[in-house]
Every structure is written in C-alpha cells, then in structure tokens.
C-alpha positions in Angstrom: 0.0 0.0 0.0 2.8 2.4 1.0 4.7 2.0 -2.3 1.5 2.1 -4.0 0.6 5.3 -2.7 4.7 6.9 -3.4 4.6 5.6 -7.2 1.1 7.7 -7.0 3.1 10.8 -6.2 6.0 10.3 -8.5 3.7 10.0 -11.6 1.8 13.2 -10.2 5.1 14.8 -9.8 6.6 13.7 -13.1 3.3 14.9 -14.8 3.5 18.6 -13.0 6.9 18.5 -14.2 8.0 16.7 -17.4 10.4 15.6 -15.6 11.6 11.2 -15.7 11.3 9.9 -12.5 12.3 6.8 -13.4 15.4 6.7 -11.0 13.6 7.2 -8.1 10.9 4.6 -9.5 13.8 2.0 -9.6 15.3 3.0 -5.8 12.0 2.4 -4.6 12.0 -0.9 -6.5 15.5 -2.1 -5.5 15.4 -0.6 -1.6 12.3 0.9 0.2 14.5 1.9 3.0 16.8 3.4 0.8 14.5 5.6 -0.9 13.2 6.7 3.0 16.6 8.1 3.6 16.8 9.9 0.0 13.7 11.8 0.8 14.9 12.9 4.1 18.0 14.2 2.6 16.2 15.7 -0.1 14.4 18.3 2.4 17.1 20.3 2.0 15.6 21.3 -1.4 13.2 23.3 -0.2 14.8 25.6 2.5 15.0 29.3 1.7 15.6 31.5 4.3 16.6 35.3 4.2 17.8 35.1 0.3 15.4 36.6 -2.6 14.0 34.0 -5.0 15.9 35.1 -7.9 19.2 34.6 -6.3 18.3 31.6 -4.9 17.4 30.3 -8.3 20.9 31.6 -9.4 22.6 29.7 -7.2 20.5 26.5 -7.7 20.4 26.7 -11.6 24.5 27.2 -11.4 24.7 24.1 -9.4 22.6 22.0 -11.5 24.4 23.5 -15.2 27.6 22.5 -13.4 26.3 18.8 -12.4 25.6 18.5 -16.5 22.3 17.3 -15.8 20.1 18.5 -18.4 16.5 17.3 -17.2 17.6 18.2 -13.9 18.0 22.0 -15.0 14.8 22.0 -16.6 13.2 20.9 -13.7 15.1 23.4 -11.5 13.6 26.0 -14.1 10.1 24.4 -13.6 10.3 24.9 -10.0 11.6 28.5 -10.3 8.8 29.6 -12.5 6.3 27.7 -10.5 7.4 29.4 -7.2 7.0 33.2 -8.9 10.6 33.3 -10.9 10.4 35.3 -13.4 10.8 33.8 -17.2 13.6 36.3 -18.0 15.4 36.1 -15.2 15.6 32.4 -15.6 16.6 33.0 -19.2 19.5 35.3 -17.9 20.7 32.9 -15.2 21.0 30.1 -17.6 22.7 32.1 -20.0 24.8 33.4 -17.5 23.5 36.6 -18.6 25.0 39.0 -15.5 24.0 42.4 -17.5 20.2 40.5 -17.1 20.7 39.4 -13.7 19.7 41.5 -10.4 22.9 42.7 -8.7 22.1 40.1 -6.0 21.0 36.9 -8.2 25.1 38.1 -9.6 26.1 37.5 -6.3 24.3 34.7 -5.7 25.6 32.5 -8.9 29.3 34.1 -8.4 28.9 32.5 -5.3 27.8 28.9 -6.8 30.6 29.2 -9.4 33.2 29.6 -6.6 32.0 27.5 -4.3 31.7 24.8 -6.8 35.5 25.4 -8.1 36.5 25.3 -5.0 38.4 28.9 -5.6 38.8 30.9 -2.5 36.8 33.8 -4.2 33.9 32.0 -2.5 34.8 33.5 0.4 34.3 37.1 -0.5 30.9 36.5 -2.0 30.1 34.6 1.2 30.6 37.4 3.3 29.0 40.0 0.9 25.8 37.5 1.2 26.4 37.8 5.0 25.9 41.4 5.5 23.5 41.5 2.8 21.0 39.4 3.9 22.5 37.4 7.0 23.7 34.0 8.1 20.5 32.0 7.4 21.0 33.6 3.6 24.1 31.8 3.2 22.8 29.0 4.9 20.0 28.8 2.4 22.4 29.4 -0.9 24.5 26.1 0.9 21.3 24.1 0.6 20.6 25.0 -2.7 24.2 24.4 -4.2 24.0 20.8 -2.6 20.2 19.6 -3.8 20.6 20.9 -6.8 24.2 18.6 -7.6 22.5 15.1 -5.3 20.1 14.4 -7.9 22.0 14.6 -11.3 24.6 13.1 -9.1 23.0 10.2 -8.3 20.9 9.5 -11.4 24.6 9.8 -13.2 25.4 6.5 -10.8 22.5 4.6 -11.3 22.5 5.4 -15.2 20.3 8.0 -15.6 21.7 11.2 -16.2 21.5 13.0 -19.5 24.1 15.4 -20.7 23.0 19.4 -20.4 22.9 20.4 -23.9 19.8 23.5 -23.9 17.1 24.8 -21.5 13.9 25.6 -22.8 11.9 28.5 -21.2 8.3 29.7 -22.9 9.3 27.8 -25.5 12.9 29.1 -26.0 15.8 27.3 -26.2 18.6 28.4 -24.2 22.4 27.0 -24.1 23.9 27.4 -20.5 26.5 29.5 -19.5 28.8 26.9 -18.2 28.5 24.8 -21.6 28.5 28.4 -23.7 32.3 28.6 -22.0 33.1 24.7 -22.6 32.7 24.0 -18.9 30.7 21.6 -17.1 
C-alpha cells in the first residue's frame, strides 16, 4: 500500500513537471528503506531563508548546469517559475547573462561558481551574502548548491543522467552558461 501510494506521487510529480522519475521509481524498487533516507536528505531542497528567490534560483540553476544534468535544470527551471521566478530572469541565469541578472542573483551565482570550483573567491561572495542578507541567507544558498548537484549526481550512478545540452523556457531554447564557456 505504502509504495503504492509513493509511485502515486512520482507520476503526479513527473506529470506537473515533465520531468523522468524513473530513478527514483527504480530506488523504490530495489530498496524501500533506501528511498526513505533519500527523501529525508532531499528536504534540503526546499529551505530558503533570508535570500530573494531570484538569487536563490541563481545559485540552484549554477549548481545544477555544473552537475551537466540537463533534465535536472529544466526541472530546476520548472520549480523556479512555478514558485513566482520570473521567465527572464531564468533566461538570464542560464545564460549566464549577468547584465540581465539583479545585482544580488550576480552575487548569488558568483557565489555557486566559486563554491563549486573550489576557488577561495567564494569567500568574498560569502561574506558579501552575510551582510547583505545574514547567516541564514548563506545558509539557504548552501542548501541550494548541494540539492541541486545530489540528484544529477546520483541519477549519473544509477545510469540515468543526461548530458545538459539547452534549457527551454516559454518555448525558448537556451544554451547554459557553463556549456556556452566549454565547462561543465
């Protein structure tokens, strides 16, 4: 009954979304307990605190383009324009569009870039996000960098991932930043 009722929600999820949820389908074949914990770590996906939604999306998107997971970054997109992102500033985070971008969604995927290289940079646009809009902000940004690289991640190791190649929005196609400079 339990599994019943979670294959119920993937398919209303995947139909919301357009998004293949056959990964998770076959996790919840292969280990019930295992799925269990990835939900509970997947909480993390929805924490903003303290950080404006366009930034948050910045940083999220920038994660997800860098995990080269291109359902994954549609989906991200989906979620953005579903929670009140705007459809341009979407388009100007994926294209990496900073002339586009509000002064703190440009903080917010500088922040993503140099986190995710590792490059001490990260620590300037860390505090800059402190003072800006507090601890919980970067806190939030954190969360978003992580969820948004666990599930390209881990569909990747089950055999699932697809490479990033556009990202449509309102019926636009749109090549990522990070592929538009032969990263990722």
């Amino acid at each position: 009954m339990l599994t019943w009722m979670i294959r119920r929600r993937l398919a209303a999820f995947e139909r919301t979304y357009g998004y293949d949820v056959s990964y998770l389908r076959e996790m919840l074949a292969v280990d019930l307990g295992a799925f269990f914990r990835f939900a509970r770590v997947s909480g993390i996906s929805s924490y903003r605190k303290d950080v404006p939604l366009d930034a948050y999306y910045a940083a999220k998107l920038t994660a997800a383009m860098s995990a080269d997971c291109g359902p994954c970054t549609q989906l991200v997109v989906g979620l953005g324009l579903h929670d009140g992102l705007a459809p341009a500033a979407a388009a100007a985070i994926i294209a990496g569009d900073e002339t586009a971008m509000s002064r703190g969604a440009v903080l917010a995927a500088r922040f993503a870039r140099a986190v995710i290289a590792r490059d001490p940079e990260a620590d300037v646009w860390r505090e800059q996000i402190e003072r800006q809009w507090g601890k919980r902000a970067v806190l939030s940004l954190g969360f978003a960098l992580v969820a948004a690289q666990v599930y390209p991640t881990l569909k990747y190791a089950l055999g699932h991932g697809h490479a990033c190649t556009h990202v449509v929005i309102e019926g636009k196609a749109i090549t990522p930043r990070m592929l538009a400079h032969g990263a990722a």
